[in-house]
N, C-alpha and C positions, 0 to 999 in steps of 0.2 A: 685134256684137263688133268693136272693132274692131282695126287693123294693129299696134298695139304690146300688145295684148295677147293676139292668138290666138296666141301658142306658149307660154302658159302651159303649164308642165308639172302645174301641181297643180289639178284641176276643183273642183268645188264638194267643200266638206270632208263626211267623213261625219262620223253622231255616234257617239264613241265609250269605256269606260269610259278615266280616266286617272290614272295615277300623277308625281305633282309631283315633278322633277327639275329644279336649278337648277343653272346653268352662268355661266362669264363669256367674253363674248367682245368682239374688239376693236371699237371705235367703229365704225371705217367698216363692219363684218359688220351692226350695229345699225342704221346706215341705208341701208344697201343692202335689209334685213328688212323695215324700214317701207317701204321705197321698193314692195317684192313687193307688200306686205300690199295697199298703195292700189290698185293695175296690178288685185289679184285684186280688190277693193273692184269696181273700173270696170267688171272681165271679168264679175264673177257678178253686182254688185248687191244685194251683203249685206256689207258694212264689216265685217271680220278683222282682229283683232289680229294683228300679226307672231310675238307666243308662241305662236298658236295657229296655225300654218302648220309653226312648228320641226318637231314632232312627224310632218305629215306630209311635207316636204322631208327629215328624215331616211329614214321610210321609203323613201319613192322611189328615195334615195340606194342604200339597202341593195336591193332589190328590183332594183336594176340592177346591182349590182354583180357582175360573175361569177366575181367570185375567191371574193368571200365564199359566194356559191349553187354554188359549185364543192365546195367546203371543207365547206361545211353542206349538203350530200349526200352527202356520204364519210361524216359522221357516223349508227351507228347509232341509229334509231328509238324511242322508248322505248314500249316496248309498252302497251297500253293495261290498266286493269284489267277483268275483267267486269264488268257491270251484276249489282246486286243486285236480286233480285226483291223487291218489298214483300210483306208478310207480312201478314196481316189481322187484325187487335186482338182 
């Protein structure tokens, strides 16, 4: 690895289900994204699209945020439902 890209924040992407949400943002946000996507391209050695980095560059964002994890632990829990037992035919 080398010096311009070990402090990437985002490591190798997991794989995960996804729901398509489109956004618009300004030009230079869009080449600054591609600009990531290449740096992550070099650092892991698997070529990412910049769409597919958003998703988790959000997370990260949220996952560090302490106002928001502050906020969303104040909130109560929703409790879970039991498990039903299967029943036999």
């Amino acid at each position: 690895m080398s010096a311009s890209t070990a402090k990437l924040r985002l490591g190798p992407l997991p794989k995960t289900e996804s729901v398509k949400l489109t956004f618009a943002c300004p030009a230079s946000l869009k080449a600054d994204l591609d600009h990531y996507a290449a740096l992550h391209a070099q650092a892991y050695g698997e070529t990412v699209d910049a769409v597919a980095l958003i998703p988790h560059m959000l997370d990260a964002f949220m996952a560090g945020d302490r106002g928001f994890k502050k906020r969303d632990a104040s909130k109560p829990t929703p409790q879970k439902l039991p498990q039903r037992e299967a029943t036999p035919p």
